[in-house]
C-alpha positions as YAML, in Angstrom:
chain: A
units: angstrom
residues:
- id: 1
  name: UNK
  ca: [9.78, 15.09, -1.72]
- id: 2
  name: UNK
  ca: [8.69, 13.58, 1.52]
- id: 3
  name: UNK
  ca: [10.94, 10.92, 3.06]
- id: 4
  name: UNK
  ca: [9.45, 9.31, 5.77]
- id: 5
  name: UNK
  ca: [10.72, 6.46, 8.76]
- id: 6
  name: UNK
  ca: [8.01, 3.91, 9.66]
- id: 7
  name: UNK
  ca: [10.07, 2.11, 11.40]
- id: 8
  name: UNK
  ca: [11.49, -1.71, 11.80]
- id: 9
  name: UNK
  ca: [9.65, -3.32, 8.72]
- id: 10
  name: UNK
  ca: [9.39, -6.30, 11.12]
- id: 11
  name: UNK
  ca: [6.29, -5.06, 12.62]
- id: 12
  name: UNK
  ca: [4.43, -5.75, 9.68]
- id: 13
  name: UNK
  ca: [4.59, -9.78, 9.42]
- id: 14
  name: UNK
  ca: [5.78, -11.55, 6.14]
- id: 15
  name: UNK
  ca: [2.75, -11.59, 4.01]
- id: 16
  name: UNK
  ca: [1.08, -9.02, 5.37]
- id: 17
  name: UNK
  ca: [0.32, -5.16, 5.05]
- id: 18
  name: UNK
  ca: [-0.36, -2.43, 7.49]
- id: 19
  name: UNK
  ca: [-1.39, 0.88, 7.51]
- id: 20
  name: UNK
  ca: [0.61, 4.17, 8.59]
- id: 21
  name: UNK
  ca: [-0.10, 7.58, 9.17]
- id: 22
  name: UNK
  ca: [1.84, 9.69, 7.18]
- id: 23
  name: UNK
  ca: [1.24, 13.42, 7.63]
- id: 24
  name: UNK
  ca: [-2.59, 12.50, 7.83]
- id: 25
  name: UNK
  ca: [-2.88, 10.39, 4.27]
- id: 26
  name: UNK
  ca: [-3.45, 6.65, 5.61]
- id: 27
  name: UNK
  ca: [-0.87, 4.86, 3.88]
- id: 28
  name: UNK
  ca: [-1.34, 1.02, 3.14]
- id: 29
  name: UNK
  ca: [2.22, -0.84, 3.80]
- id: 30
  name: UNK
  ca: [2.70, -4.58, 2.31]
- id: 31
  name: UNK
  ca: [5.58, -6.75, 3.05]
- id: 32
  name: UNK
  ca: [5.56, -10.47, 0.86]
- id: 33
  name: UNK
  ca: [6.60, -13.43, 1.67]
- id: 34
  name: UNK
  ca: [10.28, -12.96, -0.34]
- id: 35
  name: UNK
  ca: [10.64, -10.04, 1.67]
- id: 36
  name: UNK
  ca: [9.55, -6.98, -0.96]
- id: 37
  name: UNK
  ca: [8.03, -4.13, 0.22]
- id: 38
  name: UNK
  ca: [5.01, -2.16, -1.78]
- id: 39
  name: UNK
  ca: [3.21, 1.45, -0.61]
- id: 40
  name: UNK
  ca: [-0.33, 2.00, -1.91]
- id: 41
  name: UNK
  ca: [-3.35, 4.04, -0.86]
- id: 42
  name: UNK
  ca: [-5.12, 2.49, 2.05]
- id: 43
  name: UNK
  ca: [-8.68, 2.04, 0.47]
- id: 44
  name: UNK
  ca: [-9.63, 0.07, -1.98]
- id: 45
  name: UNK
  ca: [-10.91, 2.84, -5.13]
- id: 46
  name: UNK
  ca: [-13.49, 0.33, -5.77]
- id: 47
  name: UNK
  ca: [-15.95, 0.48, -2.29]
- id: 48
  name: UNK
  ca: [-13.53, 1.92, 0.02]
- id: 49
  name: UNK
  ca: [-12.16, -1.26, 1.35]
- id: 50
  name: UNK
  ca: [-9.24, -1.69, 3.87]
- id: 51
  name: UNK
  ca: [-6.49, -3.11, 1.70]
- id: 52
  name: UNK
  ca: [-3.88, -3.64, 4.47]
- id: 53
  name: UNK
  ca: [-6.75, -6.27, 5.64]
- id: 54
  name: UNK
  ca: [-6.54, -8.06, 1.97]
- id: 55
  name: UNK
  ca: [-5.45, -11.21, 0.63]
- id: 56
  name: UNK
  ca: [-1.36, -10.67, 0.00]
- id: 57
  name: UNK
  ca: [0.14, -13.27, -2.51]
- id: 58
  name: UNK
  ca: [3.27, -11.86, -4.06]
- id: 59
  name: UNK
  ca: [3.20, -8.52, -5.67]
- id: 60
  name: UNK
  ca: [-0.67, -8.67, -5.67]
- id: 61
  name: UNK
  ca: [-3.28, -8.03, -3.08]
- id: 62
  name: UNK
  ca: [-6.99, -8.84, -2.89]
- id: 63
  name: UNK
  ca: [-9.32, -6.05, -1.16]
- id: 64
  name: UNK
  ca: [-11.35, -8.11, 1.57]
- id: 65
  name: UNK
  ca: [-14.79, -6.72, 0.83]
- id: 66
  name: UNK
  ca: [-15.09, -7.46, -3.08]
- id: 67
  name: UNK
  ca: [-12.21, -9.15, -3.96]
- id: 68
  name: UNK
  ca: [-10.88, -6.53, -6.50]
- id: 69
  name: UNK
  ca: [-7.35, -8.22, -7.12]
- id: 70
  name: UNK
  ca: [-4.44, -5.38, -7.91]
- id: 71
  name: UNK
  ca: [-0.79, -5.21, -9.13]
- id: 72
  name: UNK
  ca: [1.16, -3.90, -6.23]
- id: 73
  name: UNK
  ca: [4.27, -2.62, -8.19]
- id: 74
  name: UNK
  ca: [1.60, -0.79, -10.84]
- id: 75
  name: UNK
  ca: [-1.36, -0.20, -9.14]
- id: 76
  name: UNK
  ca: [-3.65, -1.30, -11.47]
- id: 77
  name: UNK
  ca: [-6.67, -3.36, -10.67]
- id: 78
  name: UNK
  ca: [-6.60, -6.81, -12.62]
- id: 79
  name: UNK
  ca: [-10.29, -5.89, -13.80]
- id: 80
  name: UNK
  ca: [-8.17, -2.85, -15.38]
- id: 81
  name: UNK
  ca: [-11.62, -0.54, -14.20]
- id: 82
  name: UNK
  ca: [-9.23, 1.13, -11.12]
- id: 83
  name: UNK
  ca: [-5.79, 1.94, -10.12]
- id: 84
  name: UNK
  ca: [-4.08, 2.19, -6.86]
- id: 85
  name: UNK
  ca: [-2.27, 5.30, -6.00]
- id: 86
  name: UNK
  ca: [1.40, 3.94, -5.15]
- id: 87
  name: UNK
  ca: [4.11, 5.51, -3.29]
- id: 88
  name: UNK
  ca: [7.83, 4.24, -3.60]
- id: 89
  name: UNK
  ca: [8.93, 2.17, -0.35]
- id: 90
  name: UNK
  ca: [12.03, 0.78, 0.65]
- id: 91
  name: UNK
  ca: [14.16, -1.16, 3.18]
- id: 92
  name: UNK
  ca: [16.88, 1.02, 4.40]
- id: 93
  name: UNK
  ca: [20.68, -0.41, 5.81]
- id: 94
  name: UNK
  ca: [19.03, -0.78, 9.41]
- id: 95
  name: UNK
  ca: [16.14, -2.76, 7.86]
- id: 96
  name: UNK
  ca: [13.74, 0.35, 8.30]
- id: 97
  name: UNK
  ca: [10.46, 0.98, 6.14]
- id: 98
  name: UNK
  ca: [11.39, 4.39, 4.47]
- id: 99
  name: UNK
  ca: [8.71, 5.90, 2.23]
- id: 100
  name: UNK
  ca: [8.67, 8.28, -0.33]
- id: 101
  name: UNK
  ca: [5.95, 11.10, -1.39]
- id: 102
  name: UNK
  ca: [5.84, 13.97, -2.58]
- id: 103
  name: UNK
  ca: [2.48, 16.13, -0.81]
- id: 104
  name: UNK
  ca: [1.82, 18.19, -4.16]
- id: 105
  name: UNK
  ca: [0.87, 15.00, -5.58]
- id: 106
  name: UNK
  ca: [-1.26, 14.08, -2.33]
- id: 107
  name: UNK
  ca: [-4.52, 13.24, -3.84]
- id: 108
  name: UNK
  ca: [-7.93, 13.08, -2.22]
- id: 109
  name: UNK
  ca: [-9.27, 9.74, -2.89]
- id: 110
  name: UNK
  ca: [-13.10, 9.03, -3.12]
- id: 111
  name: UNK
  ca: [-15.14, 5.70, -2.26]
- id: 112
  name: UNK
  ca: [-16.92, 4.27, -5.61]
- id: 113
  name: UNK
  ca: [-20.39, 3.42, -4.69]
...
């Protein structure tokens, strides 16, 4: 198991995501509005889209190119025809981001065309 620091979790706005580096697996970071945190693969399995650029509404965000909706805490795509890899994320005493991985389970992800 990987732990990893991204830092303050204020640099990713409420309602927002962002996406990390994490030993070279781009790693999409979502903060909601009530404060929770959520780790998921940064492209969309769909077409590839950028998901920290989506729609974020709760636990669930919308990929901007084709508006595949997903369940941040499952991964699963609300069209239930894709699922999100999703890593476990936390706040941390000093209000860091820490995320967890483990790099055996490091898949490679491919765009759906």
């Amino acid at each position: 198991m990987i732990r990893r620091d991204l830092g303050p979790a204020d640099r990713i706005p409420l309602g927002e995501g962002r996406e990390f580096d994490v030993m070279g697996q781009i790693v999409a970071v979502f903060r909601s509005r009530n404060g929770q945190v959520y780790a998921t693969q940064a492209s969309c399995p769909h077409r590839g889209g950028p998901l920290a650029d989506g729609l974020l509404g709760g636990a669930t965000v919308i990929c901007p190119l084709h508006a595949r909706k997903f369940d941040l805490e499952t991964g699963r795509s609300f069209a239930d025809d894709c699922i999100l890899r999703t890593y476990p994320v936390y706040l941390d005493d000093n209000g860091h981001l820490i995320l967890d991985f483990d790099t055996a389970e490091l898949p490679v992800f491919e765009k759906f065309e």
